[in-house]
C-alpha positions in Angstrom: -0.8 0.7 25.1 -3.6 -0.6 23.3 -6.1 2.4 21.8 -9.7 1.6 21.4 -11.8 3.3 18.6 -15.2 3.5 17.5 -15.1 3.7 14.1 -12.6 2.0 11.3 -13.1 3.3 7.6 -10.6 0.4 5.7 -9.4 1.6 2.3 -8.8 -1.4 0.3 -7.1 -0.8 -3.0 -7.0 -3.4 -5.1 -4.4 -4.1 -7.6 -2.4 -0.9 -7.0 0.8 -2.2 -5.2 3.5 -0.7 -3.4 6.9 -2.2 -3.3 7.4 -6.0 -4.0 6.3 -9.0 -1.2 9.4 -11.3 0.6 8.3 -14.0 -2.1 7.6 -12.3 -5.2 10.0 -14.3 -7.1 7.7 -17.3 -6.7 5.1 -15.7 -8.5 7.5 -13.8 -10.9 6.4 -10.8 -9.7 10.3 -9.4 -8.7 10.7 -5.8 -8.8 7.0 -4.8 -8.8 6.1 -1.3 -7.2 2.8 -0.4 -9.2 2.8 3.2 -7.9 6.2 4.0 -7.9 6.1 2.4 -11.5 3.3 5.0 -12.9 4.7 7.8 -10.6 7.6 7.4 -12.9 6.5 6.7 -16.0 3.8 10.6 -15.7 7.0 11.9 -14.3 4.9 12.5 -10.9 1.3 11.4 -9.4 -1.0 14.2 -8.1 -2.4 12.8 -5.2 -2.4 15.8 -2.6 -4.5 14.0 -0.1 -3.1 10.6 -0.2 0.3 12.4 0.2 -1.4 13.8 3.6 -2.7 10.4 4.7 0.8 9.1 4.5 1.0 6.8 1.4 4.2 8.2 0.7 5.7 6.7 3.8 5.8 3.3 3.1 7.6 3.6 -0.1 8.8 6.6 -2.2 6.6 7.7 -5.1 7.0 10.6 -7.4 5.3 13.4 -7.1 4.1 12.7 -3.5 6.1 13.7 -0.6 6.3 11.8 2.5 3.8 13.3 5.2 6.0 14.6 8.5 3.0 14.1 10.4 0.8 11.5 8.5 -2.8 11.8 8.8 -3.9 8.6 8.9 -2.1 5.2 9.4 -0.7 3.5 6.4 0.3 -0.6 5.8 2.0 -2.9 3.8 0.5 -6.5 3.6 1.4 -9.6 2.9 -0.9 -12.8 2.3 -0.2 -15.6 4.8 -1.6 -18.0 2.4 0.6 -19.2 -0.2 -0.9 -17.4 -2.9 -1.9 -13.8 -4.1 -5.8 -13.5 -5.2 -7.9 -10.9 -4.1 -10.6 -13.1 -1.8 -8.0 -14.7 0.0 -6.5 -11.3 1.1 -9.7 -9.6 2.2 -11.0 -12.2 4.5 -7.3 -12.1 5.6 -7.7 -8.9 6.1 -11.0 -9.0 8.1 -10.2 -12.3 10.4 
């Protein structure tokens, strides 16, 4: 069932990844997890409300518990270009 809504608000955060893309390799960027990286290294992030929102669910990061009932809905992208710069993936991510 397709839902219809009136309103979007699109968080984009740029440069602050979550878990690594199918083709990191390429771009020898194996292994990377930005916020599971600083989560570990301050033993813990403090981020209450994105914990709400459901960041947590897409990957584990310390410090912030995966929501039961998240209160927002949460994505991992990937570029369908074959590269990774910022423009490219917003008008990706608006087309």
């Amino acid at each position: 069932m397709l839902n219809t809504y009136k309103r979007v608000f699109l968080i984009v955060m740029d440069s602050v990844g979550i878990g690594e893309a199918p083709d990191a390799e390429k771009f020898g960027d194996k292994g990377s997890h930005t916020l599971g990286h600083i989560g570990e290294k301050m033993n813990g992030l403090n981020m209450p409300n994105m914990g709400k929102l459901g960041l947590s669910n897409i990957e584990e990061i310390k410090g912030i518990a995966p929501a039961e009932k998240p209160m927002a809905f949460y994505t991992k992208m990937e570029e369908s270009s074959n590269g990774k710069d910022t423009m490219t993936g917003h008008w990706e991510i608006m087309a």
